[in-house]
N, C-alpha and C positions, 0 to 999 in steps of 0.2 A: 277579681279579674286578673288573669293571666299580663306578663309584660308585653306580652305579641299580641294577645287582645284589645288592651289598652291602646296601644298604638294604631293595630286597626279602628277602632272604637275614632283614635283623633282625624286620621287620614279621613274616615267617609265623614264629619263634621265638615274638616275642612273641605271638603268636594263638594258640599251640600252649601256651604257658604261661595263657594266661589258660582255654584248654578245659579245661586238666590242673586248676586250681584249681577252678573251677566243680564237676568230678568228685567232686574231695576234700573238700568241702563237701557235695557229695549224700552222700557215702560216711557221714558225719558224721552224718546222724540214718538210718542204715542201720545200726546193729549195729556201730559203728566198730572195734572190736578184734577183730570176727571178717574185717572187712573189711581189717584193716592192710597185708594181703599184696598188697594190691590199691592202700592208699593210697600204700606206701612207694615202687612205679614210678611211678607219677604224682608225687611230691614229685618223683622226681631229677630227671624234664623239667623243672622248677622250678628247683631247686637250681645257682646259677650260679658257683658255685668248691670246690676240693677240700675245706674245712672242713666246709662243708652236705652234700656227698656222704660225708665218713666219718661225717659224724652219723646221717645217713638208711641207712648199714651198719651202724651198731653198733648202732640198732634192729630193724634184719634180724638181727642173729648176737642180739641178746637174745631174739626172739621164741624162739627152740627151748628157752630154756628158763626153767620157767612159776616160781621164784624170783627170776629176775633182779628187784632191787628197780624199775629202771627199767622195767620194763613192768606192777609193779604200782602207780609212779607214773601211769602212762596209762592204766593201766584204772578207778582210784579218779575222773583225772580226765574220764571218757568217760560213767562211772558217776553222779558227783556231782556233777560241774559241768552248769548248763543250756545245751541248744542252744543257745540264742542267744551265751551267753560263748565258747561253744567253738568256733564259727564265728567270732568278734570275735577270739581269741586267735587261730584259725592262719592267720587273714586279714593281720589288723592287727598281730598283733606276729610269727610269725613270718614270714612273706611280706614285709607292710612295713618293717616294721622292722631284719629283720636279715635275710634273703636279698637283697633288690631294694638298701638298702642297704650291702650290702657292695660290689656288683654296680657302684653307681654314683658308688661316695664318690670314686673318685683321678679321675674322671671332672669332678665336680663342682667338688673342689678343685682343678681346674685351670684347670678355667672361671670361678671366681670369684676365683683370688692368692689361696686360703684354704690355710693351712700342713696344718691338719688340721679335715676334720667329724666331729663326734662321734658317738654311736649314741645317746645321749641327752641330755636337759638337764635337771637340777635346779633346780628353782624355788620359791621360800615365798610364796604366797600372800600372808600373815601373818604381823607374827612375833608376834601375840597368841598365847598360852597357857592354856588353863586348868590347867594345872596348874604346879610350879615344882620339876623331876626336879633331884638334886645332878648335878653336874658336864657340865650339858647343855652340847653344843657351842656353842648359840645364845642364850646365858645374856645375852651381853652387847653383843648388840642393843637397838637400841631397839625398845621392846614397843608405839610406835605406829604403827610402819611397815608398807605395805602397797603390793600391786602391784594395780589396778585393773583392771576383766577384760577393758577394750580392751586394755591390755599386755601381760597376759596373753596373749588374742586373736592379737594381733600378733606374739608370740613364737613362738609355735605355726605361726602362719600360715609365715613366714618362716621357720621353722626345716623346713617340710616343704617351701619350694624348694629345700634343702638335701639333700634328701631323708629330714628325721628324721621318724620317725615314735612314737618313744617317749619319754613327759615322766612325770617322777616329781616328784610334791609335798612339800613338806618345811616347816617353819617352824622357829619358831612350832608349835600345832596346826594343819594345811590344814583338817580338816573341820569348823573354823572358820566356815569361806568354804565348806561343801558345796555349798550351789544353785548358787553361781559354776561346781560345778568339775563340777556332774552336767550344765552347761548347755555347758561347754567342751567336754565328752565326747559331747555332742551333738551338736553344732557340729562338732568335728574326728572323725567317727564311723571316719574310716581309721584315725588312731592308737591308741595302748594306753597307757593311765594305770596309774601306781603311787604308793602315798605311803604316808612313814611317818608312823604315828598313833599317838598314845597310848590310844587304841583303846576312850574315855568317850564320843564320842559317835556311837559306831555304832550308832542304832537301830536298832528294828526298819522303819520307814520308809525311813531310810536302806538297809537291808538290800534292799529292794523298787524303791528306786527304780537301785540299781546291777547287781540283776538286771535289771533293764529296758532298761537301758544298754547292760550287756553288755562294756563295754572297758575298765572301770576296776575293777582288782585289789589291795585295800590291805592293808597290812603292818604289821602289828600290833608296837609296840616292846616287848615284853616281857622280862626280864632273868633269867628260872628259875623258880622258882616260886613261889607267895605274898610270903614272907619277902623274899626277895632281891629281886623287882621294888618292893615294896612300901617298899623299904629306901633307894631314890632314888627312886621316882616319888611315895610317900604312900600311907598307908594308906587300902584300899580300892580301889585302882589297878586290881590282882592280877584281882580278880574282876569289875569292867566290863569288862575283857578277855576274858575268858573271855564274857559273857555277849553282848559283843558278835562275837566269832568263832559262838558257836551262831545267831547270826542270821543271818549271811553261811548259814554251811552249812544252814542251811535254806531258804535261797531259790537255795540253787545259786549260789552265787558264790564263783569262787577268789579265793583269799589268801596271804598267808604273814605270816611272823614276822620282826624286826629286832630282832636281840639286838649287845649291848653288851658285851663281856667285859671285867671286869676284875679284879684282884689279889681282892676279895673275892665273885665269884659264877661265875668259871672253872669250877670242877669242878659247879655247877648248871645251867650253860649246855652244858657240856662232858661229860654223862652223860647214858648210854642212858636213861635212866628220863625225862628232858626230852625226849627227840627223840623218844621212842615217845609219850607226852603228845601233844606238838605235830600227830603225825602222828596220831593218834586222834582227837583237833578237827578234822581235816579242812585241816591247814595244806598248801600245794605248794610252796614256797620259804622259805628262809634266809637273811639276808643276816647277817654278821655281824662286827661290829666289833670295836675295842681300844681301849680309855680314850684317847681323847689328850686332854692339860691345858690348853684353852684359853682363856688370858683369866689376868690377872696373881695371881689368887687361885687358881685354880685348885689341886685337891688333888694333889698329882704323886704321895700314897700310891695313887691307885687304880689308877695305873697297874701292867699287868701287868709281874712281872718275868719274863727272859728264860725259866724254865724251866715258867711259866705258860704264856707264847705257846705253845710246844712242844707242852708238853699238849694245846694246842687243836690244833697243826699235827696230833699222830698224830690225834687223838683222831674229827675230821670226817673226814680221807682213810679212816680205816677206818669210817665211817659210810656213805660214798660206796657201798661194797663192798657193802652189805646191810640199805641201811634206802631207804625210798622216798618222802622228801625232797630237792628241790636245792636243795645248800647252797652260799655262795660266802661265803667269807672276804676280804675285804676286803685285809688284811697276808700273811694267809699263803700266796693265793693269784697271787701276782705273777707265779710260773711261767707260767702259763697265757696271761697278759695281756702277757709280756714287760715288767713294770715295772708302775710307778701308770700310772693311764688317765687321769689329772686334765691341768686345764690344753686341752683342747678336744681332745686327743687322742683322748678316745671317750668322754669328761662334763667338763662342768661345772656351776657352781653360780650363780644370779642370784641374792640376797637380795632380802627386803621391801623394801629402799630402789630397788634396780635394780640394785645393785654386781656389776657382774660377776666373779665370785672364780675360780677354775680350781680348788676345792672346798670342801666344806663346809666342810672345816675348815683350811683357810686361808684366812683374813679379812685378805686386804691385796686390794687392784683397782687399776686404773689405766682404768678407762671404765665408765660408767652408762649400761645398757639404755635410759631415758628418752632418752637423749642420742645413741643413735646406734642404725644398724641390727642385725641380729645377726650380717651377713656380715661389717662392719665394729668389732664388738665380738671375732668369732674374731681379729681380725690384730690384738689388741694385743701389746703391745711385752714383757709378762709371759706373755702366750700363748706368746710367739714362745720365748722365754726356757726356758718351760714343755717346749718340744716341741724345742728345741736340745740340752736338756742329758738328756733322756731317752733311755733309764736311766738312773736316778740312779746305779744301784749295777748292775754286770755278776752281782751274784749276787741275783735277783731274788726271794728272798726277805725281801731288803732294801728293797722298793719306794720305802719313802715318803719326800719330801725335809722330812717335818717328824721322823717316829719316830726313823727309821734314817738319813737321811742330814742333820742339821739345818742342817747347814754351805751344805746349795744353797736352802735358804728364804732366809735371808738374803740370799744371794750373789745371787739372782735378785730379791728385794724394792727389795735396795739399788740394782742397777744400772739398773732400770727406775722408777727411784724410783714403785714402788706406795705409796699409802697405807693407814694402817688402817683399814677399814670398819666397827670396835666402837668406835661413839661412848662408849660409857659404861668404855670399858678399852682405849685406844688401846696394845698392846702392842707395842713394836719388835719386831723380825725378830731384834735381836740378841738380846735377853731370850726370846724364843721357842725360837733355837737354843743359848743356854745352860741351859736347863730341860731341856732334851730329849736334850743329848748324851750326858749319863751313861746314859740311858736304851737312846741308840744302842750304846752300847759294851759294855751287857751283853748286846743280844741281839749283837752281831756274832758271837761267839763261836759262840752255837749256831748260829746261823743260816748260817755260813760250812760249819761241819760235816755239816750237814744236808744243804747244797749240795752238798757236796763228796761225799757219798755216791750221789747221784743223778748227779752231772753232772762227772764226773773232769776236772778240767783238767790238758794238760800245759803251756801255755807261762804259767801263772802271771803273770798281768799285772800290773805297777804299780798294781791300780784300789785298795784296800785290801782285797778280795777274790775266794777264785777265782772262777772263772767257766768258761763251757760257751767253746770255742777257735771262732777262726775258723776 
């Protein structure tokens, strides 16, 4: 095919994707779940690689039948959620975000020397607080750093010739800074905002003005129930949360939950009686974590021990089976992801000051967003570092190179000489990777087993676990 061909050949695709979208947005305030039969052929002209076409099939083989938890995820959210959000979610996040995205990332990174673009960015506002949670990742920031909403602005900007189109807030509190962030959300009306919130100051205004918005979906950090959230974030905590998720669902705005597990509220976070809860409040997503000790003080009791993690490993994938929440596990879900996603591989993390980190919860950088661009902040020398030696671990239930693998924190800190970005607890890389190795070597154990059950290796690699063979 001719060069003039080919480009016409792209142009009527893309014309025939933008009719099919158009469709499936009418289809949207038409009765959408009686209509699905009809949206799911129109997504596949849409859908531009094999991962979005099995997703857009396992919707067709769920529809037959009327228990699949996944179809009464979409019918609660076609039911509860307002037009407006719901057109903003399958425009902006999944069309922008993660089809058109996937579509043009090796595209992009080629045309700009970028090793890897991510699918999102993480960024704190703020690292103001009002509250003071034990063992918060971001304890030991300075509490008067802030990112100004021209850099903000600029990040956003910049990161969507990137082609991102999905930014999650984090601090500090972000809704700290809300006008800023209902005013960015206006501004960037293609993209799809998330953030985690200690979930005090979602009024009812607030409530009103994120329906109105329509692209910004926040995620409430909750730790189980009363008792246990209550038990690090402060008495009283428990039920502004609560009072502020009935506000979202009453003005029609999706949300979810950010939970934390650790050695003492595993089996609260990790029980059906919490996740039918959550799903009763009207929550649509899960994000959930694992204690990690950051910062020289840091408690290393609350970390889970190895038979803990597990618990959570069975305890979500048989959630997944029969409860109509999406949940993603952070550690235990490395399968999926082929390893940690950190490091500009598919997230990273900018702080209050600018530091550009490769995540949350690694606080060393080697370049400040103030000081350069964002095409120019993916190619540092700890990015590079970041996405050379990933996988950390060929058994990718071992993701992370601080939990499980602590030996490549270091090794990647020292050789790109990053610095510490916790002014107030500059912790070496080496005191990080000896806190944490004892911690690696109890889960390897289970975590090799668990592997090995799923993913039989025969050539048994030198890596210090099995692994799925070439």
């Amino acid at each position: 095919m001719s060069e003039k061909g080919g480009v016409l050949m792209s142009t009527l695709k893309q014309f025939a994707s933008q009719i099919a979208i158009k469709q499936i947005l009418t289809y949207i305030g038409k009765d959408p779940m009686n209509n699905l039969s009809k949206i799911i052929p129109l997504a596949k002209k849409v859908a531009k690689n094999e991962r979005d076409t099995k997703v857009l099939e396992g919707i067709e083989k769920a529809q037959r039948d009327p228990n699949n938890p996944w179809m009464k995820l979409l019918d609660n959210f076609f039911k509860n959620v307002n037009e407006n959000m719901q057109k903003k979610f399958i425009q902006n996040f999944f069309l922008n975000s993660v089809v058109f995205w996937e579509s043009r990332r090796k595209e992009l990174q080629e045309k700009y020397g970028i090793g890897s673009i991510p699918w999102t960015i993480l960024i704190d506002p703020t690292s103001r607080c009002n509250l003071k949670c034990t063992g918060c990742w971001a304890a030991e920031y300075n509490k008067t750093d802030e990112l100004d909403y021209d850099t903000i602005d600029r990040i956003i900007t910049e990161g969507k010739e990137l082609g991102i189109y999905m930014y999650i807030y984090s601090g500090g509190e972000p809704t700290v800074r809300m006008k800023d962030l209902i005013k960015l959300a206006e501004k960037h009306n293609d993209c799809f905002f998330t953030c985690f919130t200690n979930g005090t100051l979602i009024t009812e205004e607030v409530a009103k003005e994120l329906a109105r918005v329509g692209n910004f979906a926040p995620g409430f950090s909750i730790e189980g129930f009363e008792e246990a959230t209550d038990f690090r974030r402060g008495k009283g905590t428990y039920n502004k949360i609560i009072r502020g998720m009935e506000y979202l669902k009453k003005e029609g705005v999706m949300f979810g939950a950010s939970a934390c597990y650790h050695h003492y509220n595993y089996k609260d976070i990790g029980s059906e009686e919490f996740i039918d809860f959550l799903i009763e409040m009207g929550t649509y997503f899960m994000w959930l974590f694992t204690y990690i000790p950051i910062g020289k003080d840091a408690d290393v009791d609350l970390c889970c021990r190895a038979d803990e993690r597990e618990y959570m490993y069975h305890k979500i994938r048989g959630y997944r089976k029969n409860k109509s929440l999406f949940t993603m596990d952070f550690w235990n879900d490395g399968e999926y992801v082929n390893g940690c996603i950190a490091g500009g591989r598919n997230y990273f993390h900018i702080n209050a000051n600018g530091d550009v980190e490769p995540c949350a919860f690694v606080h060393y950088s080697d370049v400040n967003i103030k000081d350069v661009s964002l095409k120019e902040a993916l190619k540092s020398p700890l990015f590079k570092a970041y996405q050379e030696n990933q996988p950390f671990n060929c058994n990718h239930l071992r993701p992370c190179p601080i939990l499980d693998n602590p030996e490549m924190i270091k090794k990647m800190v020292e050789e790109t000489k990053a610095e510490s970005t916790q002014p107030l607890d500059k912790e070496p890389a080496g005191a990080l990777t000896e806190k944490c190795t004892p911690i690696a070597e109890d889960w390897a154990y289970n975590a090799d087993n668990l592997w090995e059950e799923s993913h039989p290796c025969t050539c048994k690699k030198e890596c210090g676990a099995t692994c799925t063979c070439d």
